[in-house]
N, C-alpha and C positions, 0 to 999 in steps of 0.2 A: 487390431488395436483401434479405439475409437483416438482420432487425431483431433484436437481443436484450440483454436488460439482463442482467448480470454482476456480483454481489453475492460479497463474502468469503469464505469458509468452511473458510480453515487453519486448524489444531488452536492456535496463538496468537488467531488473531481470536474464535474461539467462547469461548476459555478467556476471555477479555478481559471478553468481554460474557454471559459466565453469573457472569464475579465481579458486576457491573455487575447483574444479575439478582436473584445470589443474595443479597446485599445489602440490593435490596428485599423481595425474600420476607421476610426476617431482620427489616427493621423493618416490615413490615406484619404477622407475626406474633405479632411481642410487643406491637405495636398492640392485638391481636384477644384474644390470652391476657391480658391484664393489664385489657381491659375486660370479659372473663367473667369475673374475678377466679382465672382459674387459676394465670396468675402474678403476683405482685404486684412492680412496679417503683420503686413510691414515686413516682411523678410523678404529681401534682395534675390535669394534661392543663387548665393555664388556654390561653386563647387566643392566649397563646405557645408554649405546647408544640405544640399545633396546627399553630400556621405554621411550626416549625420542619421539624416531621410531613413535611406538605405539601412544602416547600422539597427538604425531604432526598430524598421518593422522585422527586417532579420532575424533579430534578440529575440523578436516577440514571440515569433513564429517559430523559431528554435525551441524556444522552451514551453509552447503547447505542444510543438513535436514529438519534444523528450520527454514530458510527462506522459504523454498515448504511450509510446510504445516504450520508456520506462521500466514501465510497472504492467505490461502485458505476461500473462504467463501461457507457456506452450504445453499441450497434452500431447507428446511426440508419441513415436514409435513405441519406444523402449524405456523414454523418462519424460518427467517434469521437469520443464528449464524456463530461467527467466534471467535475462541476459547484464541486469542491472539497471540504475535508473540516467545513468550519466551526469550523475553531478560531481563536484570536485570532492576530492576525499575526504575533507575536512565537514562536509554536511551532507554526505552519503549515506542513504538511504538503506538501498538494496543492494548487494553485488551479486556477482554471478553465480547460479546455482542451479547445480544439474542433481538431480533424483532419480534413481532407478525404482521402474513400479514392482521390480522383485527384494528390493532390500527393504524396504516401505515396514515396518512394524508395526506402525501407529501413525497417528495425524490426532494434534491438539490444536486448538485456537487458544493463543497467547496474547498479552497486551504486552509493550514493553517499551519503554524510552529509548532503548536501545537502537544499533543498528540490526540489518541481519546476520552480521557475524558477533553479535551481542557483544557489540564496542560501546564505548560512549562515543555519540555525538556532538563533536566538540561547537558547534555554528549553535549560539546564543540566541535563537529565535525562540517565542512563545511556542511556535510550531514544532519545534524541533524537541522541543522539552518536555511536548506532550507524547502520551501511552500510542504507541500503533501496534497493529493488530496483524498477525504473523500466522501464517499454516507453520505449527511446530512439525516436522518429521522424524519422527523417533525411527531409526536405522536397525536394521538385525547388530549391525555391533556395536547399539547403545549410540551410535555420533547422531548428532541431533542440529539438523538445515530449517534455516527461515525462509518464509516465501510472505513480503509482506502483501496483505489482502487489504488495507487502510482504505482505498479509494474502489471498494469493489462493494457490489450490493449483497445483502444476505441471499437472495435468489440464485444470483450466479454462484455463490460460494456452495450452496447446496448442490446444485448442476453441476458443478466442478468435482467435487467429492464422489457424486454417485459414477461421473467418470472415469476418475482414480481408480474407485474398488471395482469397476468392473475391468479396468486395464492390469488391475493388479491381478486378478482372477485368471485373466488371459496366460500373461507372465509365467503364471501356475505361483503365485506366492500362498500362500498358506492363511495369509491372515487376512479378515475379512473387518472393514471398516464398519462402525455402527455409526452412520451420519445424523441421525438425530442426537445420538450421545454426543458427539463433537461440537451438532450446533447448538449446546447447552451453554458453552462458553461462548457463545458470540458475545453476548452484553459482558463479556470480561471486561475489569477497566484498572487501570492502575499497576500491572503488572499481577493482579490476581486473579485465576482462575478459577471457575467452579471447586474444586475440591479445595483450593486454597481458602476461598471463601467461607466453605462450611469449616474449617478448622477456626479460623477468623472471630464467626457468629457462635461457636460452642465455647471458645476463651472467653466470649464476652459473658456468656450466660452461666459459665462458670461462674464468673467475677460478681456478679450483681446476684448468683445465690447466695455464695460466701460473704456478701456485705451484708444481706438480709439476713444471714445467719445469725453476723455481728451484733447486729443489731439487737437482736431477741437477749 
């Protein structure tokens, strides 16, 4: 079995977590400048300022931690796992989900508001509201696992795929992925997928026959 861990690195996830960075830089430096006295801040630095210090670059660094490894997904022995993203439940993301590469049926790419146990997520951010984009796993007995892919580049997603189907091969499963068919949905957006779409664009062109029709 080919083994590989698979970490984020679209130009959103970096931009994400160099704010998250650079933030800290930002206050560890006025930390540094204002105790050589290069710049002066006015803050006394009692032992509340301190813990605030501490608290603040913490937080920071907890939450570019937790989004790296998050949203990492593992190409294991036997399965695809990704362990969740660690946020509270009310604006959870991803939860835990393990794959066997023999029960594997299929693989779609999905957009969806949703979470990945296609909950609603209840945390009122623009961000939250918007479509993310999910390796659908269609299962031998029809159950159907999310793995969100949002913060990963189409490059890796095709790398990742052709490792699937060859793990899945290993496994001895039967069915063999067509990865260029799957990254036909990458540009899915809104909850609609390639075949959704074309159903979509033939109602419409229904509709503006039958109004030309009227028309005549």
């Amino acid at each position: 079995m080919k083994k590989r861990i698979f970490i984020p690195i679209s130009i959103s996830f970096i931009l994400l977590n160099s704010l998250f960075c650079g933030l800290n830089c930002l206050i560890i430096t006025c930390f540094i400048l204002d105790k050589l006295n290069i710049v002066t801040t006015n803050i006394n630095w009692s032992p509340l300022e301190y813990s605030l210090l501490a608290i603040s670059i913490g937080f920071l660094t907890y939450t570019s931690i937790r989004f790296l490894l998050g949203f990492k997904i593992h190409l294991r022995k036997e399965d695809i796992a990704t362990f969740g993203d660690g946020l509270p439940k009310f604006e959870k993301i991803q939860y835990k989900c393990f794959v066997k590469y023999i029960d594997i049926k299929n693989i779609n790419i999905v957009a969806s508001e949703k979470n990945s146990k296609n909950k609603k997520i209840n945390l009122k951010w623009i961000s939250s509201s918007m479509p993310k984009k999910y390796l659908e796993f269609t299962l031998i007995d029809d159950k159907k696992e999310l793995i969100c892919i949002n913060y990963y580049t189409k490059k890796q997603i095709i790398k990742m795929l052709k490792y699937i189907n060859q793990n899945m091969q290993i496994a001895k499963n039967p069915n063999i992925l067509n990865v260029e068919e799957i990254m036909q949905d990458w540009y899915s957006y809104d909850g609609y997928n390639r075949e959704d779409l074309k159903i979509k664009r033939g109602e419409k062109i229904r509709k503006k026959n039958n109004t030309e029709k009227g028309k005549e």
